[in-house]
C-alpha positions, 0 to 999 in steps of 0.5 A: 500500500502506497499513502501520501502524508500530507505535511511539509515539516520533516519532523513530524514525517520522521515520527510517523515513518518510524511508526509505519510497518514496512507494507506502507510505503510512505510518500511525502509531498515532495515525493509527488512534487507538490511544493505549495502551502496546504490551506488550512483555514478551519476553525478546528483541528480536525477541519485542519486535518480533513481540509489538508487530506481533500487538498491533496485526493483533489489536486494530486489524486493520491490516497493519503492523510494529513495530520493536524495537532494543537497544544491546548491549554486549559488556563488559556480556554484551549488557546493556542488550539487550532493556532500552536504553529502560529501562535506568536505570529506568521513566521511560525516559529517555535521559540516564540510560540514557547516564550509567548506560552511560557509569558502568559502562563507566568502568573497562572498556578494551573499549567495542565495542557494536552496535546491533541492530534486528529488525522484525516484519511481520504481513501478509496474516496472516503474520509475517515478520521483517528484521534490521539490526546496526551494530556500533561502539564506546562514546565516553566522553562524550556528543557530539553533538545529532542523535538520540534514546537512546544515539546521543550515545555510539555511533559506529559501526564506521569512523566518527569521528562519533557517531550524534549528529553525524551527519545523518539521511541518513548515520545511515539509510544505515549504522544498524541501523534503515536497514539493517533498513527496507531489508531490509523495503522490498526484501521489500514491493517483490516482493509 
């Protein structure tokens, strides 16, 4: 089985390949030259996640998933939500979305957060959606090296160690993203 995965960003390409059993062959939007931006205009996560997977069967007329994850925080009302990547603006940077969090949490005793990601599959012309949460808590610094976006201020529920100090292994098997990838793969394993 031949499945495009949706996303420009290479870390998150890196965790899922390390989930994928080897009879699916993982594609890249590269791999089927498709360079632009994906919209993602909705107003939910899972919007996100369904409007990115249509894009691609539309345009490029492959079968294949797209993931979108918010960070939601609950002394925040959910916020960042839908926009984590965008949080401190445009440019999409990951230490300014961690130093705006980290600010607007600063007086806030209560850190609890969670992580969720919903993964939108389009094949065989039908869509069909997998939900992974981790909840856990807001550091009040930065640790770690290991990871990509919020991960250097997340640790997860029951967990000393940020998603940062964490190997890709332990990340996969407790993550949002992990649990999500395995939901799907549990799903492509009965067709």
């Amino acid at each position: 089985m031949q499945l495009v995965f949706a996303t420009n960003n290479h870390n998150k390409l890196k965790e899922v390949q390390a989930l994928m059993p080897q009879h699916i062959k993982l594609l890249s939007l590269q791999d089927i030259g498709c360079f632009e931006d994906i919209p993602e205009t909705q107003q939910t996560i899972e919007g996100n996640a369904i409007q990115k997977a249509e894009y691609i069967k539309k345009n490029y007329g492959y079968d294949c998933f797209a993931d979108d994850t918010g960070l939601e925080v609950e002394a925040l009302n959910g916020a960042p939500g839908v926009y984590s990547a965008r949080y401190a603006g445009k440019q999409r940077n990951a230490n300014d979305n961690m130093d705006k969090l980290l600010n607007q949490l600063n007086s806030k005793s209560n850190r609890n957060a969670q992580f969720k990601t919903v993964i939108a599959l389009q094949l065989n012309g039908k869509p069909h959606t997998f939900t992974g949460i981790c909840e856990g808590e807001i550091t009040t610094e930065k640790r770690g090296t290991e990871g990509f976006g919020y991960d250097s201020i997340f640790q997860p529920k029951g967990h000393t160690k940020t998603f940062a100090e964490m190997g890709l292994e332990l990340k996969n098997s407790i993550g949002h993203r992990g649990k999500a990838v395995t939901q799907l793969i549990a799903f492509l394993n009965k067709i």
